[in-house]
PLY file of the C-alpha trace (Angstrom):
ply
format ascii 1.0
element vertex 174
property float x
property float y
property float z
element edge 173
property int vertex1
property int vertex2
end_header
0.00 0.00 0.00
1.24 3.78 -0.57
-0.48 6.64 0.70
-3.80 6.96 -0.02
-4.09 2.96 0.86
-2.81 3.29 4.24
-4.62 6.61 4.75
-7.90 5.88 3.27
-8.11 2.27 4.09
-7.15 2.89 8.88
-9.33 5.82 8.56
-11.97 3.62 7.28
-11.40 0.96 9.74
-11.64 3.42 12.22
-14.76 5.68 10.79
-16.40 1.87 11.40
-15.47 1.05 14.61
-16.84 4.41 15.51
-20.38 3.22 14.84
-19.74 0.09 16.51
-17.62 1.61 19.76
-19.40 4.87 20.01
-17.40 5.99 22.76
-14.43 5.85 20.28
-15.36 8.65 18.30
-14.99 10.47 21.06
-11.22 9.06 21.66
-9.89 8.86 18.01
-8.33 12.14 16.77
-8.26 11.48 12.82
-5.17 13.62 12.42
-3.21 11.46 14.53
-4.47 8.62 12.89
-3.89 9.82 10.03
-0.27 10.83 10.88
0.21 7.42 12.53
-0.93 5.69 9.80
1.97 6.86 7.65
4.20 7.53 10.00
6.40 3.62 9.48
6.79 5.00 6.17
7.47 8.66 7.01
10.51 7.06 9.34
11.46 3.79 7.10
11.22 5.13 3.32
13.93 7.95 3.30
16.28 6.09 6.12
15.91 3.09 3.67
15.84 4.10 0.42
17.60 7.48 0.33
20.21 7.89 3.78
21.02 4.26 3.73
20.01 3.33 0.07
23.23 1.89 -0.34
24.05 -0.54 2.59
20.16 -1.23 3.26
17.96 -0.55 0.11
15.21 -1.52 2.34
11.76 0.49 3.15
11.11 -1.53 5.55
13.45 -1.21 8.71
12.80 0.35 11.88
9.13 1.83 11.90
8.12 -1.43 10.25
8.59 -3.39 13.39
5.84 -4.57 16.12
8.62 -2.89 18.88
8.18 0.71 17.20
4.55 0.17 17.26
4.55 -1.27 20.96
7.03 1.28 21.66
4.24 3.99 20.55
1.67 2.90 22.32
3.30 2.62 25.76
4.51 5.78 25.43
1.22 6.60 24.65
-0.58 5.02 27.78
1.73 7.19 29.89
0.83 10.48 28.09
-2.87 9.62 28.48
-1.95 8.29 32.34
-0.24 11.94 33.13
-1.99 13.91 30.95
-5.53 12.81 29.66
-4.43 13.11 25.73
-4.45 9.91 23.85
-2.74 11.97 20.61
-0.14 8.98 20.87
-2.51 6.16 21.96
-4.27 7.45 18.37
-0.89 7.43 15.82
0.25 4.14 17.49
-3.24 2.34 16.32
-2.06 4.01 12.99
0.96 2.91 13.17
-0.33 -0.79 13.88
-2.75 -0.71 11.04
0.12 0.15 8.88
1.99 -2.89 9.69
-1.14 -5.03 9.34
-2.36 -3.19 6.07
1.49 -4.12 5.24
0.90 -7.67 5.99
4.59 -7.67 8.10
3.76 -10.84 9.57
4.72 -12.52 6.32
8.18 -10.54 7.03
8.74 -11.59 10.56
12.83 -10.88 10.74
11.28 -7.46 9.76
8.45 -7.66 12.13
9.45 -9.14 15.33
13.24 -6.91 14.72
15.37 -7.88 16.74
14.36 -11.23 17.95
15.84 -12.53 14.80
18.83 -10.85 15.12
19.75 -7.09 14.99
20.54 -6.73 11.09
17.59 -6.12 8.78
17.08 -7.98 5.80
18.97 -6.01 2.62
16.44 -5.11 -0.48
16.64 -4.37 -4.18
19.14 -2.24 -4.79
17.52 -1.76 -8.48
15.88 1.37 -7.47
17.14 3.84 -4.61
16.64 7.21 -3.82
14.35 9.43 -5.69
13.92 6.95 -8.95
12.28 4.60 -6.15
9.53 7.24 -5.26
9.02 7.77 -8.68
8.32 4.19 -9.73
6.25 3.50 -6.92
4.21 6.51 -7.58
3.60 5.42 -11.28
2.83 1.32 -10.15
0.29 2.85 -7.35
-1.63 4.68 -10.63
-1.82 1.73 -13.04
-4.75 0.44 -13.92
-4.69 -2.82 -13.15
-6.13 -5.48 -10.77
-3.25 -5.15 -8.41
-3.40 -5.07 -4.55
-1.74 -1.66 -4.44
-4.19 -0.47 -7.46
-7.35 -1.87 -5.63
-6.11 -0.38 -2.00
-4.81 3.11 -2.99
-8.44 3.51 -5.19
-10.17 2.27 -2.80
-8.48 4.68 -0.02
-9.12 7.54 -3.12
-12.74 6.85 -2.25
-12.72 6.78 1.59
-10.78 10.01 1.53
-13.08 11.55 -0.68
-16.04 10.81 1.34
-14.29 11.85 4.49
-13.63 15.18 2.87
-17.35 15.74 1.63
-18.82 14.47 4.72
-16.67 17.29 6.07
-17.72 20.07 4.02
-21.40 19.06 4.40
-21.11 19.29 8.16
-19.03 23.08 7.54
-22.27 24.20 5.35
-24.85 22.99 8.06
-23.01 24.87 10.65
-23.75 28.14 8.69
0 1
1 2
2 3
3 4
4 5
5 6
6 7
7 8
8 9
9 10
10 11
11 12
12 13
13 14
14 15
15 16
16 17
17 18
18 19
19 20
20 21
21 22
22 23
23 24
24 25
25 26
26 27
27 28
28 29
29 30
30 31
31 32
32 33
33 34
34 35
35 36
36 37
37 38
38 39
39 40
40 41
41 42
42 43
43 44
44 45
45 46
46 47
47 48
48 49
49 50
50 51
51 52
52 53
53 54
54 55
55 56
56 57
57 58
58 59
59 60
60 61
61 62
62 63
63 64
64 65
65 66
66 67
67 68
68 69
69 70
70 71
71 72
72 73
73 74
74 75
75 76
76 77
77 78
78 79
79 80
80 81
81 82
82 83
83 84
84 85
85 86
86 87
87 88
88 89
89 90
90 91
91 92
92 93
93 94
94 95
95 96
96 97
97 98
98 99
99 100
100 101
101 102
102 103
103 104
104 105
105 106
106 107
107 108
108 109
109 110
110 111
111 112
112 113
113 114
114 115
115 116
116 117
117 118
118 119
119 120
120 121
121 122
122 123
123 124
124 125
125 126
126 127
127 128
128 129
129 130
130 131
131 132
132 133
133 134
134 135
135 136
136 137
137 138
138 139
139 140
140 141
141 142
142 143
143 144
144 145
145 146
146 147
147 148
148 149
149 150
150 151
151 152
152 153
153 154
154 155
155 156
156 157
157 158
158 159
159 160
160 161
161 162
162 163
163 164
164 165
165 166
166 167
167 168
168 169
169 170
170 171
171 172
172 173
């Protein structure tokens, strides 16, 4: 998944779960989630691909682990303990859906890092750097019956309704 995937696809988990949980609408900041649900890619894709494109040529390092998710949220818990904000208890869920939406499990050196030792597994060195973002960016936009196709279009259309529902509730206010 690329960005509107991951961003389209948690926030409609979590638009959902608000109609089931009620009480979590009141909990779930979308901003954060929306932050947190790009954030193992905000951290991993330019430490991987552009600062360590060379030795690593991996997106997937660091943020892509269950300990930077876990690390998150119990940071997170003691935010909301001291402080009554769950801002961080909302990016880690992000950050968790990422992983899932990622399907990391099927990476688990990646995954459970560093219980399989502390060196990450090395990538495809074929493209680095900027010609990396640029393929992906084209592949996302292909028509085709891909996974990434199917997840970023459908994220296109969660987004969009998020964004009219949002304007719709700025004209009743008026």
């Amino acid at each position: 998944m690329l960005l509107f995937g991951h961003l389209g696809v948690t926030l409609g988990i979590f638009f959902s779960l608000g109609f089931i949980i009620p009480h979590l609408r009141k909990f779930i900041d979308f901003r954060y989630l929306a932050l947190g649900s790009m954030l193992p890619d905000i951290v991993d894709k330019p430490l991987g691909k552009l600062i360590f494109a060379q030795t690593l040529a991996n997106g997937r390092i660091i943020g892509h682990t269950l300990l930077f998710s876990l690390s998150l949220a119990l940071l997170g818990f003691y935010i909301y303990e001291k402080k009554r904000n769950p801002w961080l208890l909302t990016c880690a869920a992000g950050s968790f859906f990422h992983l899932l939406e990622d399907r990391m499990w099927a990476n688990p050196v990646t995954f459970f890092w560093p219980l399989f030792g502390w060196s990450f597994p090395r990538g495809c060195p074929d493209h680095t750097g900027l010609e990396y973002f640029i393929e992906m960016f084209k592949r996302s936009f292909e028509p085709e019956l891909s996974p990434c196709f199917i997840s970023e279009l459908l994220g296109m259309i969660i987004i969009s309704f998020f964004i009219v529902s949002s304007i719709k509730k700025r004209i009743e206010k008026r």
